[in-house]
C-alpha positions as CSV (number, residue, x, y, z in Angstrom):
1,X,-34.8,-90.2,-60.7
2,X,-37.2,-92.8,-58.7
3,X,-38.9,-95.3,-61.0
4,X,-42.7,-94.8,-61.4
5,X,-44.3,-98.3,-60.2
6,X,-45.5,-99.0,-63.7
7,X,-41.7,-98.6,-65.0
8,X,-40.9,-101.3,-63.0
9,X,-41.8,-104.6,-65.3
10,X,-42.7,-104.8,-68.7
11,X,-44.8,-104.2,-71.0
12,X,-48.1,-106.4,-71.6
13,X,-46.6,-109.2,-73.2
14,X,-50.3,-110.6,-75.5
15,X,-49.9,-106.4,-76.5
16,X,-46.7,-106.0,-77.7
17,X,-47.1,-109.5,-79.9
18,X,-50.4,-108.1,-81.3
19,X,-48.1,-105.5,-82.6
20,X,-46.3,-107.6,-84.2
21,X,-48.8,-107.8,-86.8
22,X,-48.5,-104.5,-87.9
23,X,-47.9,-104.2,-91.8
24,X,-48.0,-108.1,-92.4
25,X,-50.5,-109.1,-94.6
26,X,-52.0,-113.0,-94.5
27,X,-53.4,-114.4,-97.8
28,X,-56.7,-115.8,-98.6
29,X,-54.7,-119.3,-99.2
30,X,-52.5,-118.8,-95.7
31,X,-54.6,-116.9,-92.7
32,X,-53.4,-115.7,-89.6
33,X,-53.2,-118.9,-87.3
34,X,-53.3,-116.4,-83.6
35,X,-52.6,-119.1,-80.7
36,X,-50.8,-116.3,-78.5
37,X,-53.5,-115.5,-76.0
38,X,-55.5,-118.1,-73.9
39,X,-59.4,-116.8,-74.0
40,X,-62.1,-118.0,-75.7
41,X,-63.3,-115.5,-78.8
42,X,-67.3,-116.7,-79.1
43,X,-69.5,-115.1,-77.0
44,X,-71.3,-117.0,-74.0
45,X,-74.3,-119.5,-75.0
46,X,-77.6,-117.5,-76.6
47,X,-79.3,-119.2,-73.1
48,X,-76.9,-116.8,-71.0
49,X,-77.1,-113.6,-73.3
50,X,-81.1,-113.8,-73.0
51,X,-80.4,-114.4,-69.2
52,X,-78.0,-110.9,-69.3
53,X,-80.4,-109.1,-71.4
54,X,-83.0,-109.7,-69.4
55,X,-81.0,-108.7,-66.1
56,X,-79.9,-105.2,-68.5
57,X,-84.0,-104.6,-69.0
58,X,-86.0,-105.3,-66.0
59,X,-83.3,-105.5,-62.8
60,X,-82.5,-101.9,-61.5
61,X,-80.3,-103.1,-59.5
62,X,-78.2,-104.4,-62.1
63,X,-77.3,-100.8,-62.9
64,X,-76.2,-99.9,-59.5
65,X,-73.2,-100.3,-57.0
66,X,-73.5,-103.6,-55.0
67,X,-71.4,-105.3,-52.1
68,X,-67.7,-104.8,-52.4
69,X,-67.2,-108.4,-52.3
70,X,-70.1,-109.5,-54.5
71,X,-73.6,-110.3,-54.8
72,X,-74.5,-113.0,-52.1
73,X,-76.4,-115.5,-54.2
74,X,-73.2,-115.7,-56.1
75,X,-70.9,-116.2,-53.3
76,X,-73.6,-118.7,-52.0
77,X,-73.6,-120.5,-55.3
78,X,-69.6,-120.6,-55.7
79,X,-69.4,-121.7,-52.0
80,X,-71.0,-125.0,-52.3
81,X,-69.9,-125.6,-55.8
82,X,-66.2,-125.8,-54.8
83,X,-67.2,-127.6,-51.3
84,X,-69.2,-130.2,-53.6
85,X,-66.1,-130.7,-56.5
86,X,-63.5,-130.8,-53.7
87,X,-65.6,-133.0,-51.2
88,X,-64.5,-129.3,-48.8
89,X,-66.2,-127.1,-46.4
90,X,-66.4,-123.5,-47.7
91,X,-68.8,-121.1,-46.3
92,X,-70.2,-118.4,-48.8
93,X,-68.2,-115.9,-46.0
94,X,-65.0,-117.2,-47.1
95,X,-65.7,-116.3,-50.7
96,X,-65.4,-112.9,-52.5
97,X,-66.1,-111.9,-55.9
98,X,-63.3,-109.8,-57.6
99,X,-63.2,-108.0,-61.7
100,X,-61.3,-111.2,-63.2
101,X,-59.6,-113.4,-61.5
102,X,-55.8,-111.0,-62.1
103,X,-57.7,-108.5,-59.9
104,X,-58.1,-111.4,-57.3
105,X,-54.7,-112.0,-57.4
106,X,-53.8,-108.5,-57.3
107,X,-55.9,-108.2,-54.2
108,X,-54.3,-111.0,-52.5
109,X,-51.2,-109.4,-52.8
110,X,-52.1,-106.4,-51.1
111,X,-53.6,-107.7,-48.3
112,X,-50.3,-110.4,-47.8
113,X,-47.1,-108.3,-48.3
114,X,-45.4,-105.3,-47.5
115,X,-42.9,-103.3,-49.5
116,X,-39.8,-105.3,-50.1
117,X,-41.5,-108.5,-49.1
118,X,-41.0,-111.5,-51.6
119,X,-43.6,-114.1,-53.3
120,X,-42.7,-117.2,-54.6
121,X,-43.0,-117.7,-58.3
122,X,-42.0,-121.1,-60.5
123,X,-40.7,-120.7,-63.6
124,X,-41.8,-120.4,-66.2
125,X,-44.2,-118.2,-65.0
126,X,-47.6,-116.0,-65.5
127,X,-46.8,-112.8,-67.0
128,X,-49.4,-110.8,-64.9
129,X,-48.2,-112.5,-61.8
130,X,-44.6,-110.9,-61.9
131,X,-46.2,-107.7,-63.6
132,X,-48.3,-107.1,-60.6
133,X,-45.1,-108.3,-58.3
134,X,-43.2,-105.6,-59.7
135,X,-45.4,-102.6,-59.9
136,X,-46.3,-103.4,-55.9
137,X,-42.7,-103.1,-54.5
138,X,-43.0,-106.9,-54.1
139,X,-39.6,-109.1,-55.1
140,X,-40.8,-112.2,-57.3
141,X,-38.5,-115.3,-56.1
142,X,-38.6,-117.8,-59.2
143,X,-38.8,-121.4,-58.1
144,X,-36.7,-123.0,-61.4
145,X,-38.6,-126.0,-62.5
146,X,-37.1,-129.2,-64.3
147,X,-37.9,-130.3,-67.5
148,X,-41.5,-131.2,-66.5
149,X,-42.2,-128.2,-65.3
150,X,-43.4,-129.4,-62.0
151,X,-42.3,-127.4,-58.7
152,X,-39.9,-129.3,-56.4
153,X,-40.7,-128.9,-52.6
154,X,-37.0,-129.2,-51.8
155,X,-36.0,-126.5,-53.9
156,X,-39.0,-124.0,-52.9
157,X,-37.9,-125.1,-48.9
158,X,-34.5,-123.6,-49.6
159,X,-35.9,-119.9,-51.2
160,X,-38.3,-119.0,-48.0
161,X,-36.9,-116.2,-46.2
162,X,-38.4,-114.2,-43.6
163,X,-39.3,-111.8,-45.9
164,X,-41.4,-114.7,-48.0
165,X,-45.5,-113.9,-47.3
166,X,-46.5,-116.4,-50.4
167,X,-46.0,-118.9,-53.0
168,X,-48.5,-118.5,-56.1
169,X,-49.5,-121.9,-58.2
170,X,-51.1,-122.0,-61.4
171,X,-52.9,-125.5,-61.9
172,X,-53.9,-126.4,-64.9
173,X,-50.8,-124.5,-65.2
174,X,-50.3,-121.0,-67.3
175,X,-47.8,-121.3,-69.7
176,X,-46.8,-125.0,-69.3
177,X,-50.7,-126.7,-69.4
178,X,-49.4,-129.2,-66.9
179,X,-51.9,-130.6,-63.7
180,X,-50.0,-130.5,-60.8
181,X,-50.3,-134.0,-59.2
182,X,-52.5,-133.8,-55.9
183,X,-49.8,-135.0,-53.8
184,X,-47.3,-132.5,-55.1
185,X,-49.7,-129.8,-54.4
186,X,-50.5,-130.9,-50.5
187,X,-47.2,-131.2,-50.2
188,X,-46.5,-127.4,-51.3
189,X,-49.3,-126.7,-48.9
190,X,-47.9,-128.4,-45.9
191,X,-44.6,-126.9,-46.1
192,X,-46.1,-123.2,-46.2
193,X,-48.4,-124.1,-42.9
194,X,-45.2,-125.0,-41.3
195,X,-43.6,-122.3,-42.4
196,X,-45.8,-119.7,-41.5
197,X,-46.7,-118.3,-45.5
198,X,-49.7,-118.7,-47.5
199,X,-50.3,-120.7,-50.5
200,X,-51.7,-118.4,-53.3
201,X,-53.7,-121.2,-55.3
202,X,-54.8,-120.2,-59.0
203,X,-57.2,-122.7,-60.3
204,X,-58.5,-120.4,-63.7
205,X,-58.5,-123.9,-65.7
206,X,-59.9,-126.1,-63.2
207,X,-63.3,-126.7,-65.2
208,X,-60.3,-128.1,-68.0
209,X,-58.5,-130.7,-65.7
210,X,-58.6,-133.8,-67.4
211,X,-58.5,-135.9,-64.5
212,X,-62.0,-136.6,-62.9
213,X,-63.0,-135.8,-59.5
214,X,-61.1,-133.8,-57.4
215,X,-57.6,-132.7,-58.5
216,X,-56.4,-131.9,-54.3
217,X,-57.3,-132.5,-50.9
218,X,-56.6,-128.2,-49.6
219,X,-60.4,-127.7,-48.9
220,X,-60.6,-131.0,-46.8
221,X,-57.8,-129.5,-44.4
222,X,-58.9,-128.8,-41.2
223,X,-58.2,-125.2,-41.0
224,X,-57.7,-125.1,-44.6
225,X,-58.3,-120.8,-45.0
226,X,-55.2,-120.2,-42.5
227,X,-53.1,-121.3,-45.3
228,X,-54.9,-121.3,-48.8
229,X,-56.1,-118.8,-50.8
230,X,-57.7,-120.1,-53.9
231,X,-58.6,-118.1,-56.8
232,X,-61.2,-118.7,-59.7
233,X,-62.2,-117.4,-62.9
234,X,-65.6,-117.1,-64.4
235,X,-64.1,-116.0,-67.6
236,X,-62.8,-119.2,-69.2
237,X,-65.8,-121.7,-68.6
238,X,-68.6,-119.5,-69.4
239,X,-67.0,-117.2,-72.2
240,X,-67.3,-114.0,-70.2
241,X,-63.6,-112.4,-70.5
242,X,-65.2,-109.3,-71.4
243,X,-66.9,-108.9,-68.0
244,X,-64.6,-109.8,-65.9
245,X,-65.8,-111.8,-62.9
246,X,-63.3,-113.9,-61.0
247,X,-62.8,-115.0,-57.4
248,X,-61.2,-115.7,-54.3
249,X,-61.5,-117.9,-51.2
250,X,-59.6,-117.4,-47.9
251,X,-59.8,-116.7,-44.2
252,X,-62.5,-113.9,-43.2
253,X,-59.8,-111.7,-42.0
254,X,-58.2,-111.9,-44.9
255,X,-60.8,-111.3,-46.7
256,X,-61.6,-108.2,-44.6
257,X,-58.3,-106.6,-45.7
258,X,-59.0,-107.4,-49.6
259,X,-62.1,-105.5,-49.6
260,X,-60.2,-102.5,-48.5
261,X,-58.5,-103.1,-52.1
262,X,-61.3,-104.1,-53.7
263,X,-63.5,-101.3,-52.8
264,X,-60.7,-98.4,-53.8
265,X,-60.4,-100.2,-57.2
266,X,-63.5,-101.3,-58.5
267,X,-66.2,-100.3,-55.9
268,X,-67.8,-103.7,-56.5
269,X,-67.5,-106.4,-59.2
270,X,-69.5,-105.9,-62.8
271,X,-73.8,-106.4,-62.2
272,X,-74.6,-107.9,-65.1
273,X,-71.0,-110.4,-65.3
274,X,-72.0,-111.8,-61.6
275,X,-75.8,-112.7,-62.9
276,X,-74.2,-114.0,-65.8
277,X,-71.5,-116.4,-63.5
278,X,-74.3,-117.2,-61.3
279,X,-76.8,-118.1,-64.5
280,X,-74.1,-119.8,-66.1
281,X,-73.5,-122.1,-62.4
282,X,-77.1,-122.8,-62.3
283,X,-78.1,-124.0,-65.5
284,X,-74.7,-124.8,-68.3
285,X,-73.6,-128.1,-66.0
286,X,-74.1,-130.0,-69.2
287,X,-73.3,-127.3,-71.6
288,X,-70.0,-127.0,-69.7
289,X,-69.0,-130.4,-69.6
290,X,-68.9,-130.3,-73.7
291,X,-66.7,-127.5,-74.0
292,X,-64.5,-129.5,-71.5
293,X,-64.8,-132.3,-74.1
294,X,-64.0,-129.8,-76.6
295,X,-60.8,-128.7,-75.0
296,X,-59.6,-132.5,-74.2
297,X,-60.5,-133.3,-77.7
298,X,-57.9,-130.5,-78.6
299,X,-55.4,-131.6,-76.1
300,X,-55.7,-135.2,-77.4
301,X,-54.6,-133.7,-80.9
302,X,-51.9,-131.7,-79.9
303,X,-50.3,-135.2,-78.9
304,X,-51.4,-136.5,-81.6
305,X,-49.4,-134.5,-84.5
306,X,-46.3,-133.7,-81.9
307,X,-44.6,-136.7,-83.4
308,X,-44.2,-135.0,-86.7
309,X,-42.2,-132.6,-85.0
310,X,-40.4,-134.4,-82.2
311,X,-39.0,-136.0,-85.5
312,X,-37.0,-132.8,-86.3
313,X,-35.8,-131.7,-82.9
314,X,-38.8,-130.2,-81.0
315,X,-39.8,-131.2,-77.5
316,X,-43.0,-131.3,-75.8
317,X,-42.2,-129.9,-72.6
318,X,-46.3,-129.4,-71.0
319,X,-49.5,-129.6,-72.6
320,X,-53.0,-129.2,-70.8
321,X,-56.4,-126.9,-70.0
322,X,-55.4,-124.1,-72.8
323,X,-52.1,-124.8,-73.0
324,X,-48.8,-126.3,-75.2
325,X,-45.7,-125.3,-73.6
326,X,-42.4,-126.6,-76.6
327,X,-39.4,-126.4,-76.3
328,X,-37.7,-125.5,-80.5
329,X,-34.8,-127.4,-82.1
330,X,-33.4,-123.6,-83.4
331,X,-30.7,-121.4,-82.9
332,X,-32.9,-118.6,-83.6
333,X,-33.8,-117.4,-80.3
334,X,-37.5,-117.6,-79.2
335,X,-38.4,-114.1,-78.9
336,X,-37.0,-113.3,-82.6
337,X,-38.0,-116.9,-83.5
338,X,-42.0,-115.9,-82.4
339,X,-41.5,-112.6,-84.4
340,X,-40.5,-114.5,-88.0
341,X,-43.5,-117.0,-87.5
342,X,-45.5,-113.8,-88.0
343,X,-44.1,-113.4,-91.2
344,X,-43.0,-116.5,-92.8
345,X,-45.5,-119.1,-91.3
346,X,-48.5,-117.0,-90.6
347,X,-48.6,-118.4,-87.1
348,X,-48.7,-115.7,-83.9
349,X,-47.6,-117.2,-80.3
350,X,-46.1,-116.2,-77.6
351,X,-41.9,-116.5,-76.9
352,X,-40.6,-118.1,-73.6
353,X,-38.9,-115.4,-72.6
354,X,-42.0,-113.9,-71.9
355,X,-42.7,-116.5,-69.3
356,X,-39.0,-116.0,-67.4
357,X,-36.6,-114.4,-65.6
358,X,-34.2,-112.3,-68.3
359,X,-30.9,-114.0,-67.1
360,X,-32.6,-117.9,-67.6
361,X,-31.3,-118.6,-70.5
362,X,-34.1,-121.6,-70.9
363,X,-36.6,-119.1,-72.5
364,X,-34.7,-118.5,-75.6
365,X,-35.8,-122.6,-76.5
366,X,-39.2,-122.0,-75.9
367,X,-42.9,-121.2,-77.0
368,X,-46.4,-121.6,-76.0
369,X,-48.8,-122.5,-77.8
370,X,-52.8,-121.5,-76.3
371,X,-55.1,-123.9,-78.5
372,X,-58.1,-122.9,-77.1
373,X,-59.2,-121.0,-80.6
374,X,-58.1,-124.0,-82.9
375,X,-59.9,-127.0,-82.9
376,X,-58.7,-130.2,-84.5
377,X,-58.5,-129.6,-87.8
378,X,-56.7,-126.5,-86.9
379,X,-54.4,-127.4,-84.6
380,X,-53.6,-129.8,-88.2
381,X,-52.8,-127.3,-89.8
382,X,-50.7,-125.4,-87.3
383,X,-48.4,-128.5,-87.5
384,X,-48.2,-128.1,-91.1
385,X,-46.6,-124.6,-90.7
386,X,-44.7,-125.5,-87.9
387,X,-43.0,-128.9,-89.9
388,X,-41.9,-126.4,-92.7
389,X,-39.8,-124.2,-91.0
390,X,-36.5,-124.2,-92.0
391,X,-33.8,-122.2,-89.4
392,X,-30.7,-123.0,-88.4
393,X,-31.0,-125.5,-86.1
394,X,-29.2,-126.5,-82.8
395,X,-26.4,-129.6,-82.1
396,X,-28.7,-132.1,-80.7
């Protein structure tokens, strides 16, 4: 019997932890700690709610279809944002607007590979990457990283094939948190221009990079839409996961083929999101440069406490934009391990087998932690759970 395409990967990985949940109950003195998923849980600035409600009341057109590939003041408005932070040329006709930044990736994907072609993934990886891999007849090649989670060029030269169309890059990266250095990542980018493949670019975090200015060159590249194809997310900076706006930037022609996805998916991206993302563009500069704080603040104090528990075994393997990305001193397993913090530490996250290949043995050492939901004090108390546990633990 031929496998349905959804039968071919797994099943939603934040999902099946939620379930995890079922039929434990967390005490007054001891609350759920959940630092599985990576979104933000307030709702957008009252500012930007008055700005949608307003859209919802007197804009018709905010109730009707619009272009397949967005609403041109946003495009406008995204196109000289990223030419301004990356010192680039971008042209609001290289720019598309997709439902969340998975459906630009999802589109990319379509419009790159064939049935049987092969993408490039490091490991450990973003779970709705390889999902979407697998369910389009596409074979995931997983780049192994070392144990700082950065890419090596070397190694990724040695896995193109002729049947390679792509190699995807998270930065901030999703699970590890780490900022791929500028010269690692325009190094990526001149192999796959010599090689003939694009380089699938996803930049959800950027408005979380802790480094000022510009974290790479691409958009300075003469010709730089030949090669890159950079996808964005509205959701993260201005706490609109629910309405899912992302988007993408590439070559016109490519772009051609992805509204030919687009439009059989989604007819056109959410009204009132895109007023939202172009609101939020317009006016929250300031606004979003605090919740960056915010997020640095939270990064600062997961370094902070990690000496309590380097002390007894664990390692900090990546930590940045949402992200901590450890590697456990037990010989519990991590996906059984992330199951028992449920119920003796009150504490849900995410298992690093969800983040690899089954057969890499790695992911049994590891968790991630997303901190996004937990500010200081909280990420405090996560490490007072955490320094309790007591498991069998490992020869060092």
């Amino acid at each position: 019997m031929t496998l349905t395409r959804t039968a071919t990967t797994f099943a939603p990985p934040v999902m099946e932890a939620r379930r995890w949940l079922d039929g434990v109950d967390f005490p007054p003195e001891r609350p759920l700690i959940n630092v599985s998923q990576a979104a933000p849980v307030d709702p957008p600035p009252e500012a930007m709610r008055q700005a949608m409600a307003d859209a919802v009341l007197h804009e018709d057109k905010a109730h009707l279809y619009g272009p397949v590939l967005g609403e041109p003041a946003l495009r406008a408005e995204l196109a000289a944002q990223i030419s301004a932070h990356y010192g680039g040329t971008v042209v609001p006709a290289q720019i598309g607007i997709t439902s969340g930044c998975n459906q630009a990736f999802a589109a990319a994907i379509h419009a790159l590979t064939g049935e049987e072609d092969e993408v490039i993934l490091p490991t450990p990886w973003y779970f709705n990457h390889k999902m979407w891999l697998d369910m389009a007849g596409v074979r995931a090649v997983p780049l192994v990283t070392g144990s700082d989670l950065l890419p090596d060029p070397d190694a990724l030269a040695g896995l193109i094939t002729e049947r390679t169309r792509a190699v995807a890059l998270v930065t901030p990266n999703n699970p590890g948190g780490v900022e791929y250095p500028s010269d690692l990542v325009g190094a990526i980018y001149d192999l796959c221009a010599a090689r003939g493949i694009r380089l699938i670019l996803d930049e959800t975090y950027r408005d979380f990079d802790s480094r000022s200015g510009p974290p790479h060159d691409l958009f300075t590249r003469p010709d730089w839409d030949r090669t890159l194809v950079h996808l964005y997310s509205f959701s993260k900076a201005y706490r609109l996961t629910g309405h899912r706006v992302g988007a993408l930037a590439c070559d016109t022609g490519l772009l051609a083929e992805i509204e030919k996805f687009l439009d059989t998916v989604a007819i056109c991206p959410g009204q009132v999101g895109q007023r939202a993302a172009l609101w939020g563009m317009q006016n929250l500069g300031q606004w979003l440069t605090g919740e960056r704080a915010e997020i640095l603040d939270r990064r600062a104090a997961i370094e902070d406490q990690f000496p309590r528990l380097a002390a007894q075994g664990w390692r900090l393997m990546g930590v940045g934009a949402y992200f901590a990305y450890v590697e456990h001193p037990f010989t519990l397993p991590s996906d059984a391990l992330a199951q028992a913090l449920v119920r003796d530490a009150g504490v849900l996250l995410l298992p690093g087998t969800m983040f690899q290949p089954e057969d890499e043995v790695s992911g049994q050492h590891q968790l991630r932690i997303a901190f996004a939901n937990i500010d200081r004090a909280g990420i405090g108390l996560l490490f007072d759970r955490l320094a309790t546990l007591d498991y069998d633990r490992r020869a060092s």
